[in-house]
MARBA-3410 file (N, C-alpha, C, O; in Angstrom, 1 decimal):
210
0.9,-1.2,0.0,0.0,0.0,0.0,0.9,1.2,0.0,1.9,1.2,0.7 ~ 0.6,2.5,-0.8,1.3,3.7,-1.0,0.3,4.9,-0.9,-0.8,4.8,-1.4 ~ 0.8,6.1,-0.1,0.0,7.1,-0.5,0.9,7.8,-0.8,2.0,7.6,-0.2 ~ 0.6,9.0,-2.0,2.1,9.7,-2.1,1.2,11.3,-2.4,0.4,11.3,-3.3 ~ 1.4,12.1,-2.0,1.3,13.7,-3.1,2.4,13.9,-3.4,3.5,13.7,-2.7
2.2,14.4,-4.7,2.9,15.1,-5.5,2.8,16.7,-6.3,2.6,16.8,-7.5 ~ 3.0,17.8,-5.6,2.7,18.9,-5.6,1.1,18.8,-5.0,0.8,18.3,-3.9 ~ 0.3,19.2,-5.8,-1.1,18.8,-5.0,-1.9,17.4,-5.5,-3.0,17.2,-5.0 ~ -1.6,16.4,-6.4,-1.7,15.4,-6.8,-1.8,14.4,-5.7,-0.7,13.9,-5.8 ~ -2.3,13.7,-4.8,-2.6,12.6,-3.9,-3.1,11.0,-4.8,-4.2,10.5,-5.1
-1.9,10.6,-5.0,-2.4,9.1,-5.5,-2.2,7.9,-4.6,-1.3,7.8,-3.8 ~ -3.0,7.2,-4.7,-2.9,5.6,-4.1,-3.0,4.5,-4.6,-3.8,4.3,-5.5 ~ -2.0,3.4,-4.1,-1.2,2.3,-4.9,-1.7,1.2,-3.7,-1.6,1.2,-2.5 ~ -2.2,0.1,-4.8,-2.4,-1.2,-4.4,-1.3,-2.1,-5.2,-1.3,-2.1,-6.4 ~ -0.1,-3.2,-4.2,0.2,-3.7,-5.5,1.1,-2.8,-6.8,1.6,-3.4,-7.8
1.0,-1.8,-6.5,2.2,-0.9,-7.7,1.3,-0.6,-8.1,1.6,0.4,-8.9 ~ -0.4,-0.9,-8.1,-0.9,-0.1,-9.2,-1.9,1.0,-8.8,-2.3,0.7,-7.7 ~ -2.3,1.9,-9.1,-2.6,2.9,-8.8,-4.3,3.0,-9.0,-4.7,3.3,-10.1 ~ -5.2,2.7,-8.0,-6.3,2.9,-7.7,-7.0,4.0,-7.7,-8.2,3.9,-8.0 ~ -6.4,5.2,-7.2,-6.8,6.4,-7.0,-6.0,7.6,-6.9,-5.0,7.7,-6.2
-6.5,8.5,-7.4,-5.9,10.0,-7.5,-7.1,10.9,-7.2,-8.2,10.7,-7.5 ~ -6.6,11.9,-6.4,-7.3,13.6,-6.4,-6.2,14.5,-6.5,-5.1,14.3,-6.1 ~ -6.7,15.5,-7.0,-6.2,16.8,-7.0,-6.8,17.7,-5.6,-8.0,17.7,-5.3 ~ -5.7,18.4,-4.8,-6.4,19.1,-3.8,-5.1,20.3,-3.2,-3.9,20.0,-3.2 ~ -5.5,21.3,-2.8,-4.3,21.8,-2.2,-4.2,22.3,-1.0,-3.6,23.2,-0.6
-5.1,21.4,-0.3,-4.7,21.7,1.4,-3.9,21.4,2.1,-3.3,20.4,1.6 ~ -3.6,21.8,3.2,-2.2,22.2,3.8,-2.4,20.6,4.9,-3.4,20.7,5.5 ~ -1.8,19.5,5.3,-2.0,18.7,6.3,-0.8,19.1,7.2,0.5,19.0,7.0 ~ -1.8,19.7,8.6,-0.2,19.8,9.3,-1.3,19.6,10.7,-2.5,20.1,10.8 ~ -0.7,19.0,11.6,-1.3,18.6,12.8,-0.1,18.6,14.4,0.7,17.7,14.7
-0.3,19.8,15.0,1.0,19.7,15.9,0.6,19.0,17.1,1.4,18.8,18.0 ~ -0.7,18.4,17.2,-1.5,18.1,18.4,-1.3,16.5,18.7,-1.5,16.0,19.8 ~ -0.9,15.7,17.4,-1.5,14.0,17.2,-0.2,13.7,16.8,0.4,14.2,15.9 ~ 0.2,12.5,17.6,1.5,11.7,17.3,0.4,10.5,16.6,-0.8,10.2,16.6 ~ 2.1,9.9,15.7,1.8,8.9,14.4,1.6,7.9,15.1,2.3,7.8,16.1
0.6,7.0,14.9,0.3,6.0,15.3,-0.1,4.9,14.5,-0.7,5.2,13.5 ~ 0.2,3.4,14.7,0.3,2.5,14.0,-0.5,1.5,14.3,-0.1,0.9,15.4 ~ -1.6,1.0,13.7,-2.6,-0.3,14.2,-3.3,0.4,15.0,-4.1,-0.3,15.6 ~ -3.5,1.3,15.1,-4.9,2.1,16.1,-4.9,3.8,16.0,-4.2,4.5,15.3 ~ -5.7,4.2,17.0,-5.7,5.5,17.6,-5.0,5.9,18.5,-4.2,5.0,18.7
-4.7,6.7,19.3,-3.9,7.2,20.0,-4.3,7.4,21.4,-3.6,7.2,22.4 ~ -5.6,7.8,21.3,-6.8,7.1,23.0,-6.5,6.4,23.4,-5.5,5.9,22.9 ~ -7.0,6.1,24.4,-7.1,4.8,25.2,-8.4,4.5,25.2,-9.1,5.5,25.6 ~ -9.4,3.3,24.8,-10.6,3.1,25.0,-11.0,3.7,23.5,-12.0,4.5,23.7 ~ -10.8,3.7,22.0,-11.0,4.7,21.1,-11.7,3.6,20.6,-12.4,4.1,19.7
-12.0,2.1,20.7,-12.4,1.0,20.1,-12.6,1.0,19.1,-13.7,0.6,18.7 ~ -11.4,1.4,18.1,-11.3,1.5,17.1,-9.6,0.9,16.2,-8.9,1.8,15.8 ~ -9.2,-0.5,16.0,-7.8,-0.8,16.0,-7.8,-1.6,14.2,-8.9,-1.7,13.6 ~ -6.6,-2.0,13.6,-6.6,-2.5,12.9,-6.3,-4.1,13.4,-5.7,-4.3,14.5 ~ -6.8,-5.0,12.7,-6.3,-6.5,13.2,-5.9,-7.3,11.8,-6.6,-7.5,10.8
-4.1,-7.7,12.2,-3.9,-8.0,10.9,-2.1,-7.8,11.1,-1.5,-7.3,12.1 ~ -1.4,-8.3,9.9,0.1,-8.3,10.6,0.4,-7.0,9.6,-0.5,-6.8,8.8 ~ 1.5,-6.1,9.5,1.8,-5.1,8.8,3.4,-5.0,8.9,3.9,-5.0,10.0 ~ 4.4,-5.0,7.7,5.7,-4.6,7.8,6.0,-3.7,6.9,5.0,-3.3,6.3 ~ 7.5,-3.0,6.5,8.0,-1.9,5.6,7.0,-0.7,6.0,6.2,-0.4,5.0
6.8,-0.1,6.9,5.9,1.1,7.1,6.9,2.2,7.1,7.5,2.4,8.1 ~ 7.1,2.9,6.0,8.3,4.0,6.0,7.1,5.1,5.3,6.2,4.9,4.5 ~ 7.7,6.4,6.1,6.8,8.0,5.6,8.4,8.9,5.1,9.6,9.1,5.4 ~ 7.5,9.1,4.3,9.0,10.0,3.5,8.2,11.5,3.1,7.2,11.7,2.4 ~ 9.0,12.6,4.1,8.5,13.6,3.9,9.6,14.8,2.8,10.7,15.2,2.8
8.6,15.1,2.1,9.6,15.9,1.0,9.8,15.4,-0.4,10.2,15.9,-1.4 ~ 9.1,13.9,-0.2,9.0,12.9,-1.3,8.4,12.3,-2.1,8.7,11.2,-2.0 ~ 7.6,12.5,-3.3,6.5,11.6,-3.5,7.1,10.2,-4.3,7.3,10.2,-5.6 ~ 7.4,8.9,-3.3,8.6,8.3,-3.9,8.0,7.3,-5.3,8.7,6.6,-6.0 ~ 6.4,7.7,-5.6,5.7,7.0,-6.7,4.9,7.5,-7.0,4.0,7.4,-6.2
4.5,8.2,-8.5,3.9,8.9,-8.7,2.9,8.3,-10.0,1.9,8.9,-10.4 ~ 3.5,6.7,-10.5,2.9,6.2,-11.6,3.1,4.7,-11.3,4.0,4.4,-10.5 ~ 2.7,4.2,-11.7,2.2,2.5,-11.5,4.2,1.7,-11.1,5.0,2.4,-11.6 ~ 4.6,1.0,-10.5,5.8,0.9,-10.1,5.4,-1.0,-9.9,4.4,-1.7,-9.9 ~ 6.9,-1.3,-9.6,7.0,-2.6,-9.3,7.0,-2.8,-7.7,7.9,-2.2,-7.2
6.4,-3.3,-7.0,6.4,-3.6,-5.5,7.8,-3.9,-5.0,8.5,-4.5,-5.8 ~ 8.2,-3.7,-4.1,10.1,-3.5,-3.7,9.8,-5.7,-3.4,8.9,-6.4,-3.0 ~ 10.5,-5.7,-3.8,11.3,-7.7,-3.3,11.9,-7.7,-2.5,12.3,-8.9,-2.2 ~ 12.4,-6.2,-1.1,13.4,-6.5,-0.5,12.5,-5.6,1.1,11.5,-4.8,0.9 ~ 12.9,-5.7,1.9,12.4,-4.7,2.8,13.1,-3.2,2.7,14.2,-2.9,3.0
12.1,-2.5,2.3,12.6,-0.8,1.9,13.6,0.0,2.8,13.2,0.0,3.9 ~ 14.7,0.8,2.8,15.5,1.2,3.3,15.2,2.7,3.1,14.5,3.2,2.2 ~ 15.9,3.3,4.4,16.0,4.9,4.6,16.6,5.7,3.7,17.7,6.1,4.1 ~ 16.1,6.1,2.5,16.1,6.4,1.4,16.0,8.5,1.7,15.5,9.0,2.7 ~ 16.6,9.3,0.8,16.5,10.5,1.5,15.3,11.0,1.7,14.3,10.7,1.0
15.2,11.9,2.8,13.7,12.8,3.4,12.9,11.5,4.3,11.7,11.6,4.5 ~ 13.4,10.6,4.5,12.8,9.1,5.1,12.8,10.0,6.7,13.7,10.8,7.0 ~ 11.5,9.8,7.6,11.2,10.5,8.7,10.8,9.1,10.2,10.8,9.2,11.4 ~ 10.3,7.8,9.0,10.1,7.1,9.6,10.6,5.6,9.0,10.4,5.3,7.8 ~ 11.0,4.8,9.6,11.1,3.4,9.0,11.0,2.3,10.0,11.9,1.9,10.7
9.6,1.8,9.8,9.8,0.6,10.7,9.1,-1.0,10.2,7.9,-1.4,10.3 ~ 10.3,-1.7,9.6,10.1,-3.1,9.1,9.2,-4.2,9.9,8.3,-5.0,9.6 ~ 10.0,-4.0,11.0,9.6,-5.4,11.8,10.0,-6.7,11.7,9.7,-7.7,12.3 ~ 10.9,-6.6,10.5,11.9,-8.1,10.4,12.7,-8.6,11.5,13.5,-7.9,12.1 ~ 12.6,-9.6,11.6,13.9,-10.4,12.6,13.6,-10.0,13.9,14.5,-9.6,14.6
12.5,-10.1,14.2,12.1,-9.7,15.7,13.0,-8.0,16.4,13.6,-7.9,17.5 ~ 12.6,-6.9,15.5,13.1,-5.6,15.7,11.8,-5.0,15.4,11.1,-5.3,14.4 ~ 11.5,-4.0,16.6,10.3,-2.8,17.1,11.2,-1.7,17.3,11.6,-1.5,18.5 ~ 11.6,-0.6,15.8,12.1,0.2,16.0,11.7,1.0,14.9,10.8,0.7,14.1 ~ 12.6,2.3,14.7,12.5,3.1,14.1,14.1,3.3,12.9,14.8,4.3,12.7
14.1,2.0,12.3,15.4,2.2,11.6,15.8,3.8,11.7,16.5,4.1,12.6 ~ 15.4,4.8,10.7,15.6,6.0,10.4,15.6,6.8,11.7,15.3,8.0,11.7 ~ 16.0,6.2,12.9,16.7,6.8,14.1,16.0,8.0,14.6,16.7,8.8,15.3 ~ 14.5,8.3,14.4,13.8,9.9,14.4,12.7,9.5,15.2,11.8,10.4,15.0 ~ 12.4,8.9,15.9,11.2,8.1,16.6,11.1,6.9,17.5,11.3,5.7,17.2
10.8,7.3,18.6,10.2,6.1,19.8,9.1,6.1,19.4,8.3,6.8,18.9 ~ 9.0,4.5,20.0,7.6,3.6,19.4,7.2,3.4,20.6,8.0,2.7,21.3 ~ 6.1,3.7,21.2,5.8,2.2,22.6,5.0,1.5,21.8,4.4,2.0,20.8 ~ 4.8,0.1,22.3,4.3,-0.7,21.9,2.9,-0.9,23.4,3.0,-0.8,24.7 ~ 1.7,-1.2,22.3,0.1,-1.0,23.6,-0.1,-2.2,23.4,0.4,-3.0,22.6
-1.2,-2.7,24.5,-1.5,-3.6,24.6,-0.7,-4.8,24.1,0.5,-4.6,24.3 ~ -1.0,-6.4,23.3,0.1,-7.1,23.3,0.6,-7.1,21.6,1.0,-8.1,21.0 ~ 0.5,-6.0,21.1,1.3,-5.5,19.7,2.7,-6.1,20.0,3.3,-5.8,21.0 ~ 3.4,-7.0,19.1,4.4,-7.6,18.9,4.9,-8.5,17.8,4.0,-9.1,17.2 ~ 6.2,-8.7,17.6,6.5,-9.0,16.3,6.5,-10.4,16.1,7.3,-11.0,16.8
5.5,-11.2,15.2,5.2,-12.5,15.2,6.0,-13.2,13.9,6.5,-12.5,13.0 ~ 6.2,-14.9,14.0,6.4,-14.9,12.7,5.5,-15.6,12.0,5.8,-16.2,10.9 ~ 4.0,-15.6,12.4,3.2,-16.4,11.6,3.0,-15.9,9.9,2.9,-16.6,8.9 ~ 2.9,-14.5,10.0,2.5,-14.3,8.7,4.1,-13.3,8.4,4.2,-12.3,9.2 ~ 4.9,-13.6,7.7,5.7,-12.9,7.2,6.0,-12.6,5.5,6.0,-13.5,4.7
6.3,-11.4,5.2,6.2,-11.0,4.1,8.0,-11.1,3.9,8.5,-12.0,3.1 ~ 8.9,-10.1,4.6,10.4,-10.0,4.6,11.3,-10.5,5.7,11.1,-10.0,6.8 ~ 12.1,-11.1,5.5,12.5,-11.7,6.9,12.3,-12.9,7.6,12.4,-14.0,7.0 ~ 12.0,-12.7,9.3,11.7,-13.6,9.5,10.0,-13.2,10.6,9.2,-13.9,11.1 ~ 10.1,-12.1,10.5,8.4,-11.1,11.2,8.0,-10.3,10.3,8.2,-9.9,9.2
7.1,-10.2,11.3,6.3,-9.0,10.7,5.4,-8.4,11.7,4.8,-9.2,12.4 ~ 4.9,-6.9,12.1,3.7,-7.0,13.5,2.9,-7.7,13.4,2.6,-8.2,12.3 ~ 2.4,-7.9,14.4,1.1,-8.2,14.9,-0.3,-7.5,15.4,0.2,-6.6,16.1 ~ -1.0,-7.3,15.4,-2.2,-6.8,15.7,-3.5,-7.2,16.1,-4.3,-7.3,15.2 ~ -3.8,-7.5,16.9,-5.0,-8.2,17.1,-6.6,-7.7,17.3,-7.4,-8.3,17.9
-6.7,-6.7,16.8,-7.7,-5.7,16.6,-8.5,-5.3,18.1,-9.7,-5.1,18.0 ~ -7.8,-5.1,19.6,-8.6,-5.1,20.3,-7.3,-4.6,21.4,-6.6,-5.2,22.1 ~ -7.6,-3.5,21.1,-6.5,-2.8,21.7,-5.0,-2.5,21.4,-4.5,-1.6,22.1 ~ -4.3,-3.0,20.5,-3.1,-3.2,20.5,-2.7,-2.0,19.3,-3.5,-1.6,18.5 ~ -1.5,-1.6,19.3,-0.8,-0.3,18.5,0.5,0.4,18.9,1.0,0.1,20.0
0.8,1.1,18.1,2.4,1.5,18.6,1.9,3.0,18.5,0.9,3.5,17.9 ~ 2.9,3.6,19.4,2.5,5.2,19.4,3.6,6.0,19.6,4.3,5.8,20.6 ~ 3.8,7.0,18.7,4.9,7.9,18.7,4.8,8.8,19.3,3.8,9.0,20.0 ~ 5.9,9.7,19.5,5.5,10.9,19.7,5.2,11.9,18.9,5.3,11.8,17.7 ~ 4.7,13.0,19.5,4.2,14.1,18.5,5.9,14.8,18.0,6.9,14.8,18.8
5.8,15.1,16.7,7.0,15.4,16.0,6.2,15.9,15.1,5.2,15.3,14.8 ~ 6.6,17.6,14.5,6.9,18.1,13.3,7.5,17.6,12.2,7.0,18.1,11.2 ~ 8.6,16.6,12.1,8.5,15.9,10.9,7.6,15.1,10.2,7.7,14.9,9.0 ~ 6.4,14.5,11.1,5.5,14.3,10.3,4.5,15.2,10.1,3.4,14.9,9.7 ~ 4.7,16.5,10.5,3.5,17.6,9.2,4.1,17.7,8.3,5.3,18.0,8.0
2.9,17.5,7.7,3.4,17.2,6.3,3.2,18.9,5.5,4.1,19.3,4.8 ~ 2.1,19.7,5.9,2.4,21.1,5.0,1.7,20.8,4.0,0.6,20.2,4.1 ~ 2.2,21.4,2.8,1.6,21.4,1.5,2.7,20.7,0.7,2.8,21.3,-0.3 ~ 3.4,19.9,0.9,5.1,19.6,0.7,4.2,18.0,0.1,3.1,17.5,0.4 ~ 5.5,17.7,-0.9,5.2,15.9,-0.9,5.7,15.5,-0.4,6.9,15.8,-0.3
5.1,14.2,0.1,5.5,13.1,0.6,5.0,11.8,0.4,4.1,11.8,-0.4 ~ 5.3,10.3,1.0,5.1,9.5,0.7,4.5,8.2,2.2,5.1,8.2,3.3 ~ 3.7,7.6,2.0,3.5,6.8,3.4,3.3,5.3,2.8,2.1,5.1,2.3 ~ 4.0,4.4,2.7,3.6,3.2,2.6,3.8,1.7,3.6,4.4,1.6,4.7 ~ 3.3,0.9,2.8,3.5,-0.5,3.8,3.0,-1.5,3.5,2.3,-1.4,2.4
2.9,-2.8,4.1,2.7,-4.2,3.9,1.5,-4.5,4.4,1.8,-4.4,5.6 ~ 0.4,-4.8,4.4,-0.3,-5.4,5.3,-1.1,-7.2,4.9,-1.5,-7.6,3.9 ~ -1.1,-7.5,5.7,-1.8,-8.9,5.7,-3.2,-8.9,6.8,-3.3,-8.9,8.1 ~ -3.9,-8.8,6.1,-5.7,-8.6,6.8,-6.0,-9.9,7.7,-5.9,-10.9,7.0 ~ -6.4,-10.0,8.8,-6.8,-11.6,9.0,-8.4,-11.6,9.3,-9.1,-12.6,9.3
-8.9,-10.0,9.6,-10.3,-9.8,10.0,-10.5,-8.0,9.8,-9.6,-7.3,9.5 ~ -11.9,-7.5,10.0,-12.0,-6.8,9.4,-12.9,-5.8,10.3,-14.0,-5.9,10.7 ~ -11.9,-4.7,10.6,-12.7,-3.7,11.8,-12.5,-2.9,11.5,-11.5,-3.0,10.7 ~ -12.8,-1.5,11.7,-12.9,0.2,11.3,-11.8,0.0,12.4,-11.8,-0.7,13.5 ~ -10.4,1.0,11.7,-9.6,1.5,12.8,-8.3,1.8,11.9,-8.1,1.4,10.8
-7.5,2.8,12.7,-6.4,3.3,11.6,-5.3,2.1,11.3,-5.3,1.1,12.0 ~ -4.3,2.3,10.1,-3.5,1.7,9.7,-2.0,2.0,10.1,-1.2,1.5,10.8 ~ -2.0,3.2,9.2,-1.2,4.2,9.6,-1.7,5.6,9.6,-2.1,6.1,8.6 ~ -1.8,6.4,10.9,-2.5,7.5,11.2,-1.7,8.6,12.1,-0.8,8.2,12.9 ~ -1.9,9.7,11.9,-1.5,11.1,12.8,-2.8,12.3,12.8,-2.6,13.5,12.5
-3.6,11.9,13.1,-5.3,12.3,13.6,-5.9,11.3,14.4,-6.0,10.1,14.2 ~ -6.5,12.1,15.5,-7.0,11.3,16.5,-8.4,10.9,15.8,-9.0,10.5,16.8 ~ -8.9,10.9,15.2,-10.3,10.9,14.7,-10.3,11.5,13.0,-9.8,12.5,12.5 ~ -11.4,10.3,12.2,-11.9,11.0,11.3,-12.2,12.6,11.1,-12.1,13.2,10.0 ~ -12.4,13.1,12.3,-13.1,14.3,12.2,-12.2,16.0,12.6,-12.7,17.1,12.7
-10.9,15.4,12.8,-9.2,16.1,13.3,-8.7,16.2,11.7,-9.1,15.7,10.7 ~ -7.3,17.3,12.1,-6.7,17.8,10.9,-5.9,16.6,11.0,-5.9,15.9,12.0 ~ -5.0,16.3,9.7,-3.9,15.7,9.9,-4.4,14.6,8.6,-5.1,14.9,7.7 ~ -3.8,13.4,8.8,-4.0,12.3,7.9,-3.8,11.1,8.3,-3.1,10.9,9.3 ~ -4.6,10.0,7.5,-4.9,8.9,8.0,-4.8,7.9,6.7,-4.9,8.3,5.5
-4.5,6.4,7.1,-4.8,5.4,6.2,-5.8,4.6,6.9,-5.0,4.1,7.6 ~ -7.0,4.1,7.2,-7.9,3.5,7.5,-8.5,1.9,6.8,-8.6,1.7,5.6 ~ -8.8,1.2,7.8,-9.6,0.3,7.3,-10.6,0.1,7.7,-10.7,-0.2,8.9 ~ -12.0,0.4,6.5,-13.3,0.7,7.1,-14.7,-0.7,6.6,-15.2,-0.9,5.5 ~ -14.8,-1.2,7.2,-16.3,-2.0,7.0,-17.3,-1.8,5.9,-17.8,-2.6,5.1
-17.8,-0.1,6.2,-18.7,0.0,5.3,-19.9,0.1,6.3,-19.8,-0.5,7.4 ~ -20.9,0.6,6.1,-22.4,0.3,6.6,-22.7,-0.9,6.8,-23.0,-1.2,8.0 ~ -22.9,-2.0,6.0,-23.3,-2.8,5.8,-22.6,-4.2,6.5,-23.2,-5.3,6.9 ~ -20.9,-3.7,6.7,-20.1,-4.4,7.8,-19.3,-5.3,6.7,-18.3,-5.8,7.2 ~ -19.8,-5.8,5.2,-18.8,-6.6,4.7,-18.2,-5.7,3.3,-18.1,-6.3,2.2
-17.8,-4.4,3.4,-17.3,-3.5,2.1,-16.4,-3.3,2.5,-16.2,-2.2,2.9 ~ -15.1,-4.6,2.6,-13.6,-3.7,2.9,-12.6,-3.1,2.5,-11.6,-3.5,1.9 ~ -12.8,-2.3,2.7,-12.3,-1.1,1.8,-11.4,-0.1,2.3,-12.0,0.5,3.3 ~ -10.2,0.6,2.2,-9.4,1.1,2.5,-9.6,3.1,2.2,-9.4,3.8,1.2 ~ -10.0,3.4,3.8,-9.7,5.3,3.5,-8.7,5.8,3.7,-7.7,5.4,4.4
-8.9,7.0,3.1,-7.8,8.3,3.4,-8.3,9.2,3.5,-9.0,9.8,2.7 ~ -7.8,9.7,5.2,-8.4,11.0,5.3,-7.4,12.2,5.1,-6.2,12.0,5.0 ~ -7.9,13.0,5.0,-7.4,14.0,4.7,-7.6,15.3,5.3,-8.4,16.0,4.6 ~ -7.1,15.9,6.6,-7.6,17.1,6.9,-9.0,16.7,7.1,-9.8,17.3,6.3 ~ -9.7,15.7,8.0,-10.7,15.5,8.6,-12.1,15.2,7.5,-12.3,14.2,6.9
-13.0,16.5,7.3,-13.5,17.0,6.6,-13.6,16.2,5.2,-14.5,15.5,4.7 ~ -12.0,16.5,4.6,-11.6,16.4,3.2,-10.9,15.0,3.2,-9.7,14.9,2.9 ~ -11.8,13.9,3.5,-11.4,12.9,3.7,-12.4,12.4,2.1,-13.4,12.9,1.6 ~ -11.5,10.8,1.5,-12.2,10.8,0.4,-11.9,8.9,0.7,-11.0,8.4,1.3 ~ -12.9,8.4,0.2,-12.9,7.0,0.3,-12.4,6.8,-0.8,-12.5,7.5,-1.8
-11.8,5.6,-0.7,-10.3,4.7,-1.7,-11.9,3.7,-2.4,-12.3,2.8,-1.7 ~ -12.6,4.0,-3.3,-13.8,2.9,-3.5,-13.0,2.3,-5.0,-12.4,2.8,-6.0 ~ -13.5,0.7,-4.2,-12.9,-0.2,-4.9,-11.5,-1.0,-4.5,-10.9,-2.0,-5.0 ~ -11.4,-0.2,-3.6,-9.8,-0.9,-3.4,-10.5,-1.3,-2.0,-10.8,-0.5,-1.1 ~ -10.4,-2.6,-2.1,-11.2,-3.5,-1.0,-10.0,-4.6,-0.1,-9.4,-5.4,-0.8
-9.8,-4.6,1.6,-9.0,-5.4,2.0,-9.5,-6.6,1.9,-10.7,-6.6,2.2 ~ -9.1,-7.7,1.5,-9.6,-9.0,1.3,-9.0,-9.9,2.9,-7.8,-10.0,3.2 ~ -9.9,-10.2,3.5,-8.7,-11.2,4.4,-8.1,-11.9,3.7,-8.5,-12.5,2.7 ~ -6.7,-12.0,4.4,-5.8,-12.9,3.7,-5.0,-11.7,2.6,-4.2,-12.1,1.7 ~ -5.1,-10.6,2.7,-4.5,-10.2,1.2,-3.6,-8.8,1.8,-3.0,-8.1,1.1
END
């Protein structure tokens, strides 16, 4: 999974291939909400991702894919304007790109059942569990490009962030989400955007298992 802007261009990548684009030129900058991974940033927000996830790197200053691309074969490296990098291979909960503490919540930790690079990848078990950063200005993003991607393996399917820096749909900042739908079986992946100016990814659906 990829989100990238490129001047004001916002595209998103399933797989290398590119599902969606808008054009927009609002400013995402949030000094209030640290980045957070597999959930919200609350306590009690009953809202988590459940599912394993690795290569989660945010590159600010970058839009590192702007057109259909080959998916990396290798686990992604700290590459320039890289703000965040966390794999999760080989039993490591860190921040390669040396710019970020993680805590790890509830029992979030690195498993090897489902592994994509390595020999891990996280864990998540949709019911409480998440890593949480601190609040940092390197991830406001501005009106600047940048890039946010990562691996994920779905095993069930619940509304809650993926990779997120807004405490809520309804907060400035940005979000990658995975959402149910009304109906509880439309899984489908959002992006919010400055709350408000959030736009659903339709069509690009998490499959368990995928």
């Amino acid at each position: 999974i990829a989100l990238t802007r490129s001047v004001n261009v916002f595209s998103f990548f399933i797989k290398g291939v590119q599902t969606w684009t808008t054009t927009n030129s609002i400013s995402l900058t949030n000094t209030n909400n640290a980045l957070t991974i597999g959930g919200r940033p609350s306590i009690g927000s009953g809202q988590y991702y459940n599912g394993y996830m690795s290569n989660v790197r945010v590159v600010k200053g970058t839009a590192v894919y702007t057109a259909a691309f080959t998916p990396p074969t290798a686990p992604v490296t700290a590459i320039t304007n890289t703000q965040l990098l966390t794999n999760f291979t080989n039993a490591g909960i860190f921040d390669a790109a040396t710019m970020n503490d993680l805590e790890t919540v509830g029992n979030a930790q690195v498993s090897t059942s489902v592994v994509k690079y390595g020999t891990g990848s996280m864990a998540f078990d949709g019911s409480g569990d998440r890593l949480v950063g601190r609040n940092t200005p390197n991830l406001n993003f501005g009106s600047g490009d940048w890039t946010v991607e990562f691996w994920i393996y779905a095993t069930d399917q619940v509304i809650g962030p993926i990779v997120n820096q807004c405490s809520q749909a309804s907060s400035a900042g940005w979000g990658i989400w995975a959402y149910n739908g009304a109906s509880g079986v439309n899984r489908k992946l959002t992006v919010f955007l400055n709350g408000a100016n959030f736009s659903l990814v339709t069509g690009s659906r998490i499959v368990t298992g995928k």
